[in-house]
mmCIF file of the N, C-alpha and C atoms, coordinates in Angstrom:
data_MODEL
# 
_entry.id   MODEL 
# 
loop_
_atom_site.group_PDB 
_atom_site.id 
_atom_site.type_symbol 
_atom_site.label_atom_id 
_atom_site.label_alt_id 
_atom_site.label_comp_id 
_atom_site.label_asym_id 
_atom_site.label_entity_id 
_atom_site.label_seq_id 
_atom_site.pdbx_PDB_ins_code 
_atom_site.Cartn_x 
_atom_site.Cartn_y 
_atom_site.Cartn_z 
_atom_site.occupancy 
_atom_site.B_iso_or_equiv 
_atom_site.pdbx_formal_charge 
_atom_site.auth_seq_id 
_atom_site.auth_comp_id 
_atom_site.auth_asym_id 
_atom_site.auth_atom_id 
_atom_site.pdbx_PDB_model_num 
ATOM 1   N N  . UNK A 1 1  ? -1.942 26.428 79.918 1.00 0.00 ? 1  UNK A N  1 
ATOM 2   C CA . UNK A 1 1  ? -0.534 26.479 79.562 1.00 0.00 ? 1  UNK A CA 1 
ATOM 3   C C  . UNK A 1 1  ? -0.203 27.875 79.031 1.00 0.00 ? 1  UNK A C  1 
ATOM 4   N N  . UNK A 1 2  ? 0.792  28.204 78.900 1.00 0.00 ? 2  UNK A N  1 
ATOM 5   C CA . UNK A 1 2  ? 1.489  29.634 78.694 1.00 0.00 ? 2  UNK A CA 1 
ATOM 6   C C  . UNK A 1 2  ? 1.810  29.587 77.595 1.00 0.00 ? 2  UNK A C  1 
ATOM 7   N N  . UNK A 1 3  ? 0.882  30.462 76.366 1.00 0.00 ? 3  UNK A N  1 
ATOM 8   C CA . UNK A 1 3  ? 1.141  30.625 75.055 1.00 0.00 ? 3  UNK A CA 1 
ATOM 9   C C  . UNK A 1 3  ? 2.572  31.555 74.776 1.00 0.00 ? 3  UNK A C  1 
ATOM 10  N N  . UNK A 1 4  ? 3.043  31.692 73.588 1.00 0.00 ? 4  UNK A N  1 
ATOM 11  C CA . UNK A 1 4  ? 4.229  32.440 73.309 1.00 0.00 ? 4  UNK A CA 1 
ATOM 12  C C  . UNK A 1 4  ? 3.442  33.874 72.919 1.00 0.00 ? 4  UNK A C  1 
ATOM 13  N N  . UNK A 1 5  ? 4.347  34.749 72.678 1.00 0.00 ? 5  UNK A N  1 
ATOM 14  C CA . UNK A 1 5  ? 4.163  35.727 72.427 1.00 0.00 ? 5  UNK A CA 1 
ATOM 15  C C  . UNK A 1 5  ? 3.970  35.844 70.655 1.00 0.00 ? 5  UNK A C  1 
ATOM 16  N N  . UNK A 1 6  ? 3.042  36.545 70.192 1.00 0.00 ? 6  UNK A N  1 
ATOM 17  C CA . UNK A 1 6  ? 2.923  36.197 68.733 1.00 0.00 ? 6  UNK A CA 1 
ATOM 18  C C  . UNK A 1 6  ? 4.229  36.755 68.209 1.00 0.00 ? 6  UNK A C  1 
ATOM 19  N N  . UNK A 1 7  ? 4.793  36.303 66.875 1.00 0.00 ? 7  UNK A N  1 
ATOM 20  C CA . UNK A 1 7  ? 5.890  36.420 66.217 1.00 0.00 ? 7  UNK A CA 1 
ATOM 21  C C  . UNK A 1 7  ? 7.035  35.348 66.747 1.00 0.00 ? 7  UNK A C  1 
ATOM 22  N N  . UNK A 1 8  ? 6.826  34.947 68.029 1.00 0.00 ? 8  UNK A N  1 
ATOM 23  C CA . UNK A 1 8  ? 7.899  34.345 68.628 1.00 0.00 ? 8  UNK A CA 1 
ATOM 24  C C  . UNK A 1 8  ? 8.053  32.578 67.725 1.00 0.00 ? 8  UNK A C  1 
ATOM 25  N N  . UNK A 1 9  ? 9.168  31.953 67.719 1.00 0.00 ? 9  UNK A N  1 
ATOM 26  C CA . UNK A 1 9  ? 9.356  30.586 67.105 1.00 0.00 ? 9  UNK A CA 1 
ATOM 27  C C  . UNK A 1 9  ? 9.413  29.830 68.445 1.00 0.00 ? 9  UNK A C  1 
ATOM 28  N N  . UNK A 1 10 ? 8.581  28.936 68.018 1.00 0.00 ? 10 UNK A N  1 
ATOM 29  C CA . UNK A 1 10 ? 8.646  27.715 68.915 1.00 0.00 ? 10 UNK A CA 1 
ATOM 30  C C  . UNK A 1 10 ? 9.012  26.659 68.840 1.00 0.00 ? 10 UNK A C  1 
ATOM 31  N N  . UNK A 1 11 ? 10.276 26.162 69.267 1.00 0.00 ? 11 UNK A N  1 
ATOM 32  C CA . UNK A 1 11 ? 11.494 24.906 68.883 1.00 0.00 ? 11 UNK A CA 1 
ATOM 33  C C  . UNK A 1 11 ? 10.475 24.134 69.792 1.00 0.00 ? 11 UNK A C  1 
ATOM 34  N N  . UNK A 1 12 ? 10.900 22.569 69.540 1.00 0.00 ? 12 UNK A N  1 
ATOM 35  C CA . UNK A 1 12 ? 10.292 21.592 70.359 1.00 0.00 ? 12 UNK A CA 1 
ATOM 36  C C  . UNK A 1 12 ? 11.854 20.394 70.177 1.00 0.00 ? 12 UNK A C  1 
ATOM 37  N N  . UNK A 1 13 ? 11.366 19.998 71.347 1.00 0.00 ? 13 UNK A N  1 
ATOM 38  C CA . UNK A 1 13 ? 12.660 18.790 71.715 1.00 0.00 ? 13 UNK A CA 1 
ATOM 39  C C  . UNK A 1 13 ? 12.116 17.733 72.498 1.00 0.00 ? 13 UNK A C  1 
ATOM 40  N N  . UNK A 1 14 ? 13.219 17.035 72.784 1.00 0.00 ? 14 UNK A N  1 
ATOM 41  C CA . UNK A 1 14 ? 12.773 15.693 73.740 1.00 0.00 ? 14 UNK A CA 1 
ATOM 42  C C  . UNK A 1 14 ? 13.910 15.752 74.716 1.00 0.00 ? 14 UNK A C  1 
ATOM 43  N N  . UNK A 1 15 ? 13.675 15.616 75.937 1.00 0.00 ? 15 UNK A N  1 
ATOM 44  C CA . UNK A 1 15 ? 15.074 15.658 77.014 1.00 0.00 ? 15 UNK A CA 1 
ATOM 45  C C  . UNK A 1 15 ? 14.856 15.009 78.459 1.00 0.00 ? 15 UNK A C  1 
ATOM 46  N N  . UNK A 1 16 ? 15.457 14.716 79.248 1.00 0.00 ? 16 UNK A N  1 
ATOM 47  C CA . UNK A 1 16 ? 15.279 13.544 80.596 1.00 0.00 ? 16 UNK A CA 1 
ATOM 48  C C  . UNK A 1 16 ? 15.236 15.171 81.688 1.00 0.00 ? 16 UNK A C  1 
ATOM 49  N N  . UNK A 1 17 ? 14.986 15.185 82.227 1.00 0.00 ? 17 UNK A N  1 
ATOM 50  C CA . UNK A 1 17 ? 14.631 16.593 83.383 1.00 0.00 ? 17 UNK A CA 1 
ATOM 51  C C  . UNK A 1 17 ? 15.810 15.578 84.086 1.00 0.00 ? 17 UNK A C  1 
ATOM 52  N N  . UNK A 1 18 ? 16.481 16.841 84.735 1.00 0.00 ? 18 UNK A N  1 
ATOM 53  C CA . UNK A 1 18 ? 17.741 16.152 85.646 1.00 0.00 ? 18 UNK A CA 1 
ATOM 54  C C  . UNK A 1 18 ? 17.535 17.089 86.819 1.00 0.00 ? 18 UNK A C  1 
ATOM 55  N N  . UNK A 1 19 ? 16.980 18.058 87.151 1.00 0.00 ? 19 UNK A N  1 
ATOM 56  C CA . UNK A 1 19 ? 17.379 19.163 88.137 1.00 0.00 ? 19 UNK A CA 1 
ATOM 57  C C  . UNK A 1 19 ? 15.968 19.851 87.913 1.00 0.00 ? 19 UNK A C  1 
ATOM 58  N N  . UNK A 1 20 ? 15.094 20.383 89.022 1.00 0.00 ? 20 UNK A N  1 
ATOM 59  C CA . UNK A 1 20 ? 13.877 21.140 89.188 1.00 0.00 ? 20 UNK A CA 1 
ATOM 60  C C  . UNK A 1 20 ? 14.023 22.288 90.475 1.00 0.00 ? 20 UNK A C  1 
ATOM 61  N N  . UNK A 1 21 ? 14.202 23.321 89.909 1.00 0.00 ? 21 UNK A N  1 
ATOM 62  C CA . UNK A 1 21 ? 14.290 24.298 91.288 1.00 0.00 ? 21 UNK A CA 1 
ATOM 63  C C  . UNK A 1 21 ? 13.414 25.087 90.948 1.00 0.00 ? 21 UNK A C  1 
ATOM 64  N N  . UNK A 1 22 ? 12.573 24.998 91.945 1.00 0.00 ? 22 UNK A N  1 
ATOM 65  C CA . UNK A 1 22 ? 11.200 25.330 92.405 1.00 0.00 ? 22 UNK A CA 1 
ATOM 66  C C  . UNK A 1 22 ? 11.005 26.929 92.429 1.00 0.00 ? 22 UNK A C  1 
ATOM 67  N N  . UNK A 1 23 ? 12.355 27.490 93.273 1.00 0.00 ? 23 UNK A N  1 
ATOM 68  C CA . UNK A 1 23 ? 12.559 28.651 94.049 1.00 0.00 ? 23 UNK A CA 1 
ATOM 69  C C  . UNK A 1 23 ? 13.321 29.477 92.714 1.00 0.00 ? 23 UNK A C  1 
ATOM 70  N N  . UNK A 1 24 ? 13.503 29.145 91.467 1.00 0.00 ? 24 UNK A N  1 
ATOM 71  C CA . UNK A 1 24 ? 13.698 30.052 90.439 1.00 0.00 ? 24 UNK A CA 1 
ATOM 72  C C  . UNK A 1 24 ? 13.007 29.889 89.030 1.00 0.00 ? 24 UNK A C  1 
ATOM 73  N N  . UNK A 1 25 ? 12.059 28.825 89.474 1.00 0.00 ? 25 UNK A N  1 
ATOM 74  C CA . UNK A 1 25 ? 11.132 28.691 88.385 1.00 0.00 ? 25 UNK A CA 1 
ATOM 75  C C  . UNK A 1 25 ? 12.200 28.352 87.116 1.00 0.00 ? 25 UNK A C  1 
ATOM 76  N N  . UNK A 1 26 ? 13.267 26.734 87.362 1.00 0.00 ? 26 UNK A N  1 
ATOM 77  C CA . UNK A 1 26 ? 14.515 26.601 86.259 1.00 0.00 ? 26 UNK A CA 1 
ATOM 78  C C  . UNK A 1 26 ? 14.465 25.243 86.157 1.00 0.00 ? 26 UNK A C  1 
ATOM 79  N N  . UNK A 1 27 ? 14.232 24.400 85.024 1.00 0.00 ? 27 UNK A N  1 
ATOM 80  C CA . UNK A 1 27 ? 14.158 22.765 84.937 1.00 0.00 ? 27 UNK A CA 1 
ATOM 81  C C  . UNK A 1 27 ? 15.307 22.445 83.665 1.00 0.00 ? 27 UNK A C  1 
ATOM 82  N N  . UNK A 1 28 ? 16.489 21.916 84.677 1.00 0.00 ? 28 UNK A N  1 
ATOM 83  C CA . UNK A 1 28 ? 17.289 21.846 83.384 1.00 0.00 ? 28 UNK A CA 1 
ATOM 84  C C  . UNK A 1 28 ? 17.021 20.486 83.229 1.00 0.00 ? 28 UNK A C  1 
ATOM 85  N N  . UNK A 1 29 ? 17.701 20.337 81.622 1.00 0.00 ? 29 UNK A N  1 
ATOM 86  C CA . UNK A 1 29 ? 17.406 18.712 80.632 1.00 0.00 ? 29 UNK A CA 1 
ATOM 87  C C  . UNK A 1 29 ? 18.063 18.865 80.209 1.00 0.00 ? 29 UNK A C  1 
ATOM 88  N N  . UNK A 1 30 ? 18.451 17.594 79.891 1.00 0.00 ? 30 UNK A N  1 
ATOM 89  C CA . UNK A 1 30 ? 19.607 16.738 79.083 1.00 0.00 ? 30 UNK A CA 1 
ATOM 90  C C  . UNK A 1 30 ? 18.960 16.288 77.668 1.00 0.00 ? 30 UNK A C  1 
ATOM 91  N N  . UNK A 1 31 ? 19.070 17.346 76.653 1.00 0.00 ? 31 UNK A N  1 
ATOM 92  C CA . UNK A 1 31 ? 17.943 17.452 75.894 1.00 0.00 ? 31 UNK A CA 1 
ATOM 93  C C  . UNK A 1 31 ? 18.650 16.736 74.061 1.00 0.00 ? 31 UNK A C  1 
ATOM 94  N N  . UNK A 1 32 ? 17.809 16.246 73.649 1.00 0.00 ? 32 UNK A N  1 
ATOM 95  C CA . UNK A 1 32 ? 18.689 15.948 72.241 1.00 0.00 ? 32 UNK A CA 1 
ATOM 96  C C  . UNK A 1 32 ? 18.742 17.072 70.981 1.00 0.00 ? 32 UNK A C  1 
ATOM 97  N N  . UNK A 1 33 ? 19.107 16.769 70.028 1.00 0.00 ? 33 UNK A N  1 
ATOM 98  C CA . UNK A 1 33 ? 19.264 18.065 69.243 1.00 0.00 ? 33 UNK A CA 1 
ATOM 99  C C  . UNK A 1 33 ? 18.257 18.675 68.751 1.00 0.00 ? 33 UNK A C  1 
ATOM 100 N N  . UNK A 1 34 ? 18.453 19.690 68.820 1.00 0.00 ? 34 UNK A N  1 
ATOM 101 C CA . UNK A 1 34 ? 17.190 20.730 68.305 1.00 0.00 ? 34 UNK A CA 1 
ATOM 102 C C  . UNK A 1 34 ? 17.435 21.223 66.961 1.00 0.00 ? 34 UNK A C  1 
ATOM 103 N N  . UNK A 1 35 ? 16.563 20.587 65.673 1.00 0.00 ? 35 UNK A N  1 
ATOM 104 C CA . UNK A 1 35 ? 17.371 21.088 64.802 1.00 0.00 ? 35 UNK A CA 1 
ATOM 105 C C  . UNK A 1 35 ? 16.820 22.705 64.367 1.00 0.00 ? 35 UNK A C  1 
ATOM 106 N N  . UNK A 1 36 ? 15.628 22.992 64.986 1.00 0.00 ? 36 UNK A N  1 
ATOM 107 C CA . UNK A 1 36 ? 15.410 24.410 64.763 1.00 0.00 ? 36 UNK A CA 1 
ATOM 108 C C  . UNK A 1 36 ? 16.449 25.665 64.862 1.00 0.00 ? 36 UNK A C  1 
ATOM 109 N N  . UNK A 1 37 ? 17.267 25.102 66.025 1.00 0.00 ? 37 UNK A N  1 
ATOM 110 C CA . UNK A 1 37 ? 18.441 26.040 66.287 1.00 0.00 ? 37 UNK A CA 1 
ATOM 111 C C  . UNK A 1 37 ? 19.814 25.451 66.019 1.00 0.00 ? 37 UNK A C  1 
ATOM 112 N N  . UNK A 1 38 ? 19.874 24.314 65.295 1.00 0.00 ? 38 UNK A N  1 
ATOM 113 C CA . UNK A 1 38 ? 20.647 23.799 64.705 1.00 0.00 ? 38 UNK A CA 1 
ATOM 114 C C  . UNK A 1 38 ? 21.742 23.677 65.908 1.00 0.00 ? 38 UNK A C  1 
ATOM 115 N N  . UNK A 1 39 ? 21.073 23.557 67.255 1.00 0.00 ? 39 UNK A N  1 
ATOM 116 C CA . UNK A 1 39 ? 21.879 22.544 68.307 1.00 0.00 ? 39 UNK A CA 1 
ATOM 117 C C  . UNK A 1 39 ? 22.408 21.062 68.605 1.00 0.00 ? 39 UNK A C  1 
ATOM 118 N N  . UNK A 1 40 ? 23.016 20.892 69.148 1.00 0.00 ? 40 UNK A N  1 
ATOM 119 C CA . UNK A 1 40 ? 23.270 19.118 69.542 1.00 0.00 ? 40 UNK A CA 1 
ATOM 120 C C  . UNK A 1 40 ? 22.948 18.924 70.525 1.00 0.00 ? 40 UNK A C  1 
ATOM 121 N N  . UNK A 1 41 ? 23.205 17.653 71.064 1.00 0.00 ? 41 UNK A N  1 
ATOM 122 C CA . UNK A 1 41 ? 23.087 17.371 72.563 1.00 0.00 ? 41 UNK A CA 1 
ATOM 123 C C  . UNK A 1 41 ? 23.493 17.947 73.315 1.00 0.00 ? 41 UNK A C  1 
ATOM 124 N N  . UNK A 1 42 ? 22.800 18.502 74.488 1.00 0.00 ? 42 UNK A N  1 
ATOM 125 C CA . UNK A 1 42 ? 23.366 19.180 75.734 1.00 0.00 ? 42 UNK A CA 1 
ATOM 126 C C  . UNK A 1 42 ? 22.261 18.954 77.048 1.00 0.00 ? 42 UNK A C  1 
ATOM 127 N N  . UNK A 1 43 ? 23.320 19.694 77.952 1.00 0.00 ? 43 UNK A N  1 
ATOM 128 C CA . UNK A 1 43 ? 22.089 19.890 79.191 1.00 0.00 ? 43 UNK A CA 1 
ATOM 129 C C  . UNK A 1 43 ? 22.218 21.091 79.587 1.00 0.00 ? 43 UNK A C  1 
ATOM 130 N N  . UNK A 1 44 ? 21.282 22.095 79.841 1.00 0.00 ? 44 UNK A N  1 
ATOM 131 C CA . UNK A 1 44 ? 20.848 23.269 80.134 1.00 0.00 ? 44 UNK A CA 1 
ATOM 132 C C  . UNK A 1 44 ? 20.258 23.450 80.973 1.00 0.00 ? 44 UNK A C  1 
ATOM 133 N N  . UNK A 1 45 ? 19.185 24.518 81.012 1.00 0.00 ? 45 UNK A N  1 
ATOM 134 C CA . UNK A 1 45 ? 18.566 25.056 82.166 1.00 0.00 ? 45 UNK A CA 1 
ATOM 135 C C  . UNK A 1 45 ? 17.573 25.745 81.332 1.00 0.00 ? 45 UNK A C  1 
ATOM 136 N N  . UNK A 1 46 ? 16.518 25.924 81.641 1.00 0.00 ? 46 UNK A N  1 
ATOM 137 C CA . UNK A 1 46 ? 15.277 26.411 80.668 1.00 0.00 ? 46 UNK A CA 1 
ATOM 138 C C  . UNK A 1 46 ? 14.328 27.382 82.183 1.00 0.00 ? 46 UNK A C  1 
ATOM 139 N N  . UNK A 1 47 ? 13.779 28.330 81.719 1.00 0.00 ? 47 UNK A N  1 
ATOM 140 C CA . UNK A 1 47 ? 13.039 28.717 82.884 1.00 0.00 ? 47 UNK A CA 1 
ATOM 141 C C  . UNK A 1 47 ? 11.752 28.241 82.293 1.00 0.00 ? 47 UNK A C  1 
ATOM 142 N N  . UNK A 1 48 ? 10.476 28.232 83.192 1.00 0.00 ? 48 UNK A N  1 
ATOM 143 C CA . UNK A 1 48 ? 9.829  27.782 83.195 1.00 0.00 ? 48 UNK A CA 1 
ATOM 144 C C  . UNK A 1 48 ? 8.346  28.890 83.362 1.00 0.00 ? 48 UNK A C  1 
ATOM 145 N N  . UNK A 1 49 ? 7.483  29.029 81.876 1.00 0.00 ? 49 UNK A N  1 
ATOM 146 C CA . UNK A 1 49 ? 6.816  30.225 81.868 1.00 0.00 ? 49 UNK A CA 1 
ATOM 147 C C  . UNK A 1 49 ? 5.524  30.202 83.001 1.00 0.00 ? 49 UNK A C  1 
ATOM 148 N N  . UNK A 1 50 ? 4.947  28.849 83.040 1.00 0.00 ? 50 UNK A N  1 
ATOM 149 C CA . UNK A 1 50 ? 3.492  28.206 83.695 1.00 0.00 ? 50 UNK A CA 1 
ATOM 150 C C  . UNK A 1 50 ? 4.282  27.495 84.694 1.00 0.00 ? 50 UNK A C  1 
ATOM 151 N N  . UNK A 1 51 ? 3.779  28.354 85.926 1.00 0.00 ? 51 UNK A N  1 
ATOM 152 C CA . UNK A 1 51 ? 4.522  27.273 87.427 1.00 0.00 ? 51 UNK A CA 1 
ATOM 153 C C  . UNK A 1 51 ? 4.236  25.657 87.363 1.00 0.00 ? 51 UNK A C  1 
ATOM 154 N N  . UNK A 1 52 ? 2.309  25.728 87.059 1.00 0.00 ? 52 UNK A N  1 
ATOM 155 C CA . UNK A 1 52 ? 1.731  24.860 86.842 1.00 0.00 ? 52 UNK A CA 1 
ATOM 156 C C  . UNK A 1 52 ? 2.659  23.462 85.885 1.00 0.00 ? 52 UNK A C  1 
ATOM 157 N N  . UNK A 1 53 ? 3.651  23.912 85.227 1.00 0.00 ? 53 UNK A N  1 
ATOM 158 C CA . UNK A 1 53 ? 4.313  23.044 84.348 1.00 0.00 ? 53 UNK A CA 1 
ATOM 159 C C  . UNK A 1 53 ? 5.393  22.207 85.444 1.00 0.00 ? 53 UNK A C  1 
ATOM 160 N N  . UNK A 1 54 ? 5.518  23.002 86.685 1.00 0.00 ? 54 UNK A N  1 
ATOM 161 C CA . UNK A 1 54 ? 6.678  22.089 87.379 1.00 0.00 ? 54 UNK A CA 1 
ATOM 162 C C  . UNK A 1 54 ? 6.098  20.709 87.993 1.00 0.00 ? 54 UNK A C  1 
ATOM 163 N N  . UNK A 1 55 ? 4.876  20.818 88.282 1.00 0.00 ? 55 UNK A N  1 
ATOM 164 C CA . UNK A 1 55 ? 4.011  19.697 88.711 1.00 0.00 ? 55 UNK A CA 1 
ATOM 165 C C  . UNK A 1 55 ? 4.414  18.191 87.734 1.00 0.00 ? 55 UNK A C  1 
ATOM 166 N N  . UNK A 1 56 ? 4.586  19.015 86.428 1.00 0.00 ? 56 UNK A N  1 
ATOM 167 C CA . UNK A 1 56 ? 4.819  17.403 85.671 1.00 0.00 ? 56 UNK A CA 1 
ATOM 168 C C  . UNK A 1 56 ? 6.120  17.361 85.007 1.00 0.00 ? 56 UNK A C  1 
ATOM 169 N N  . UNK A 1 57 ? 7.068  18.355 85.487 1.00 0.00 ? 57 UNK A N  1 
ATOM 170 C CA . UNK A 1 57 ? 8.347  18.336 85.419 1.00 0.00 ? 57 UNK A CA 1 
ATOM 171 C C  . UNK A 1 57 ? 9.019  17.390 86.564 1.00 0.00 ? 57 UNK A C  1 
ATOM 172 N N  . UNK A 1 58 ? 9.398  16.520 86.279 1.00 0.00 ? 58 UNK A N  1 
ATOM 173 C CA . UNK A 1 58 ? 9.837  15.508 87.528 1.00 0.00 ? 58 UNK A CA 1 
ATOM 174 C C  . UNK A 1 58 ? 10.978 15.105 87.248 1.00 0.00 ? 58 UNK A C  1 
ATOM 175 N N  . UNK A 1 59 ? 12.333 15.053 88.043 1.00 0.00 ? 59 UNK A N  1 
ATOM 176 C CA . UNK A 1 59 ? 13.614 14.517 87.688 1.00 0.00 ? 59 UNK A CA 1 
ATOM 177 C C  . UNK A 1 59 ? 13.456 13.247 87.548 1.00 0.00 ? 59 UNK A C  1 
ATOM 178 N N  . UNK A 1 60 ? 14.328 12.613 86.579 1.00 0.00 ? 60 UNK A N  1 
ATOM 179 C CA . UNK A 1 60 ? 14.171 11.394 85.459 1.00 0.00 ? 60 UNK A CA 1 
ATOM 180 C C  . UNK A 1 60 ? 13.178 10.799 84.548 1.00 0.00 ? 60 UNK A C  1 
ATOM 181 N N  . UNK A 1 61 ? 12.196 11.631 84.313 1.00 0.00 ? 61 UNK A N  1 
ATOM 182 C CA . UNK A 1 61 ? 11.126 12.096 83.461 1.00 0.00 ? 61 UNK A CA 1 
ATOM 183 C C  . UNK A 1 61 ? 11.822 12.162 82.240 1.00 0.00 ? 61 UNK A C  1 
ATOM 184 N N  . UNK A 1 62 ? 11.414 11.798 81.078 1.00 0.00 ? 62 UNK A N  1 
ATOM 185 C CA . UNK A 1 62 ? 11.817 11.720 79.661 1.00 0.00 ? 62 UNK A CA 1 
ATOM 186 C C  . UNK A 1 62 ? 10.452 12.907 79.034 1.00 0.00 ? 62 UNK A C  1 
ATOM 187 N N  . UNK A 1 63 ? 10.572 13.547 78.320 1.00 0.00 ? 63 UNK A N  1 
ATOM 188 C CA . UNK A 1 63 ? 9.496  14.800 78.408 1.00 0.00 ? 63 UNK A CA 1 
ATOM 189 C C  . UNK A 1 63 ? 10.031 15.714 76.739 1.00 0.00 ? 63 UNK A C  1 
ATOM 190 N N  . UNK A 1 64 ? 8.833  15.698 76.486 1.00 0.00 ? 64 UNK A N  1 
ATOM 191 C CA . UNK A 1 64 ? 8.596  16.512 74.782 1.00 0.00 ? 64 UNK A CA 1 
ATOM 192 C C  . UNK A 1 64 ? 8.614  17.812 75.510 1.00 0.00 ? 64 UNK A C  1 
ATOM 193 N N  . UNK A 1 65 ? 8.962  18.852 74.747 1.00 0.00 ? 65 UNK A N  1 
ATOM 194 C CA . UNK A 1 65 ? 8.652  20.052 74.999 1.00 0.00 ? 65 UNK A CA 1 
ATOM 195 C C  . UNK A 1 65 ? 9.027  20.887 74.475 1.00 0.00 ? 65 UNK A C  1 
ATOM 196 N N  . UNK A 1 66 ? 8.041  22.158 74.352 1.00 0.00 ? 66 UNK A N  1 
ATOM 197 C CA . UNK A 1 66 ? 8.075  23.335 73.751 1.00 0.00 ? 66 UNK A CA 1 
ATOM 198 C C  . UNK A 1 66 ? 8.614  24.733 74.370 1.00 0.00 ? 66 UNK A C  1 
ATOM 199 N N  . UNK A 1 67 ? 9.586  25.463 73.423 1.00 0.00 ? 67 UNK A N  1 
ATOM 200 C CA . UNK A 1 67 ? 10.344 26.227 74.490 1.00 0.00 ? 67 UNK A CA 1 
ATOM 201 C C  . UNK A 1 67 ? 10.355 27.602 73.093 1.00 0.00 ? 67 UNK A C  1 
ATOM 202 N N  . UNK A 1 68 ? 10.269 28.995 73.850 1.00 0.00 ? 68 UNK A N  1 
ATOM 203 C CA . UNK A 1 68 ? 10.824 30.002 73.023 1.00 0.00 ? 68 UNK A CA 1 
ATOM 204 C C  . UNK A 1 68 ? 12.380 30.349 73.556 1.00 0.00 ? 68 UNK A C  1 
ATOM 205 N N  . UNK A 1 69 ? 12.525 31.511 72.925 1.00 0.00 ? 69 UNK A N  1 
ATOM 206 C CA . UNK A 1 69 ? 13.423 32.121 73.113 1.00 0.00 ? 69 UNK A CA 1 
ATOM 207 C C  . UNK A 1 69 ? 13.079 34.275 73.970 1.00 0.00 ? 69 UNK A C  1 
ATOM 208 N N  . UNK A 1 70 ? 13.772 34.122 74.998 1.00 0.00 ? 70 UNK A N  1 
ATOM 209 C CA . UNK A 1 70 ? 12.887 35.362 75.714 1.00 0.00 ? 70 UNK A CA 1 
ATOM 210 C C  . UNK A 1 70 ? 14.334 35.890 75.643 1.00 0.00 ? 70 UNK A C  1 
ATOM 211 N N  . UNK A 1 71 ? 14.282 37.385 77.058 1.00 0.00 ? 71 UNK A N  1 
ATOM 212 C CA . UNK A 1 71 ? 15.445 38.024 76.664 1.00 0.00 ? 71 UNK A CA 1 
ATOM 213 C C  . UNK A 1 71 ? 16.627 37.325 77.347 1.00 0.00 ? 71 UNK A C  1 
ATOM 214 N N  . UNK A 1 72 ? 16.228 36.945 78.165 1.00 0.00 ? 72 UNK A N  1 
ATOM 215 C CA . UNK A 1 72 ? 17.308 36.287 79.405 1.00 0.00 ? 72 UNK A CA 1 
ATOM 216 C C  . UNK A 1 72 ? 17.526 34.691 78.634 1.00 0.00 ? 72 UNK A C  1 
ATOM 217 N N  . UNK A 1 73 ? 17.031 33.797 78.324 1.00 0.00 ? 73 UNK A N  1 
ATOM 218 C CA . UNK A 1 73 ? 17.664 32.827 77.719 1.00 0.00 ? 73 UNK A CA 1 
ATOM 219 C C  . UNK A 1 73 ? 16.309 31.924 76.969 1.00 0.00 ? 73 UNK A C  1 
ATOM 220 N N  . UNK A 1 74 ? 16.296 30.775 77.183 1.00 0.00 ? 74 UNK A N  1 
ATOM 221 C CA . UNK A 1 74 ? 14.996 30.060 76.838 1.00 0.00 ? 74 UNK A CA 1 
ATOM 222 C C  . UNK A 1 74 ? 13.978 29.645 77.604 1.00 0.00 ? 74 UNK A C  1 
ATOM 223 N N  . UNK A 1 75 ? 12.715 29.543 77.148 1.00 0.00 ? 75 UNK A N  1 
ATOM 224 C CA . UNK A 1 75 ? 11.649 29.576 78.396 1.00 0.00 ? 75 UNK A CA 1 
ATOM 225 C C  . UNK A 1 75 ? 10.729 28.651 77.589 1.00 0.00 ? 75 UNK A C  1 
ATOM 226 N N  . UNK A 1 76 ? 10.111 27.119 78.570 1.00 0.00 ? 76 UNK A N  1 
ATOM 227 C CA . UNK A 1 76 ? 9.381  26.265 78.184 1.00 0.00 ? 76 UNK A CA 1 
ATOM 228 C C  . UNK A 1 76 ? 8.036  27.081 78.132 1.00 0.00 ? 76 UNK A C  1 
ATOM 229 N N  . UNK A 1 77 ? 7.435  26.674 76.665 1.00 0.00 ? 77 UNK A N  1 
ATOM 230 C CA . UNK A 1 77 ? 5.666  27.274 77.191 1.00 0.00 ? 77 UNK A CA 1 
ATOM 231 C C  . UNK A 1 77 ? 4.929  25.996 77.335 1.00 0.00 ? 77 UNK A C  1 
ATOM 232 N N  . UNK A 1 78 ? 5.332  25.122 77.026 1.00 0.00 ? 78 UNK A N  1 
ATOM 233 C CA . UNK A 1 78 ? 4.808  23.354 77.107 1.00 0.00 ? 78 UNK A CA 1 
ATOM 234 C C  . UNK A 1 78 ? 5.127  22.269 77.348 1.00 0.00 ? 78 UNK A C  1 
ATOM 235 N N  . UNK A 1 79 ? 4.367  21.434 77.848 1.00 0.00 ? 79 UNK A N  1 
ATOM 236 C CA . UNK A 1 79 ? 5.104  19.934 77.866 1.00 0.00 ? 79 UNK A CA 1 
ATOM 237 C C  . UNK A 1 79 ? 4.074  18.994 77.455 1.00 0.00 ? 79 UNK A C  1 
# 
């Protein structure tokens, strides 16, 4: 799995995978609140650091996961 970069914070959530595109390495979820970033419910788009992670990224999958923050937006390092 694809560690973060040291210094980086690592939020964790719970969310249903709704959408997996393969061809930009992007798994958005319908994710519940994150209180690390003091978010609510939404659905997004997360890129995805370990290709290897799309294998168990599956649409309608309910899925824990660990995500930083990079320059372009947020990026899962786990599931």
């Amino acid at each position: 799995m694809g560690k973060p970069a040291a210094g980086q914070t690592v939020h964790m959530a719970n969310g249903k995978v709704t959408t997996v595109d393969t061809g930009t390495n992007v798994v958005t979820l319908a994710h519940e609140p994150v209180k690390s970033l003091n978010w609510p419910v939404m659905t997004m788009g997360f890129q995805v650091k370990d290709k290897m992670l799309l294998d168990k990224l599956i649409v309608g999958k309910t899925v824990d996961f660990e995500f930083t923050q990079a320059a372009k937006g947020y990026v899962i390092t786990n599931e």
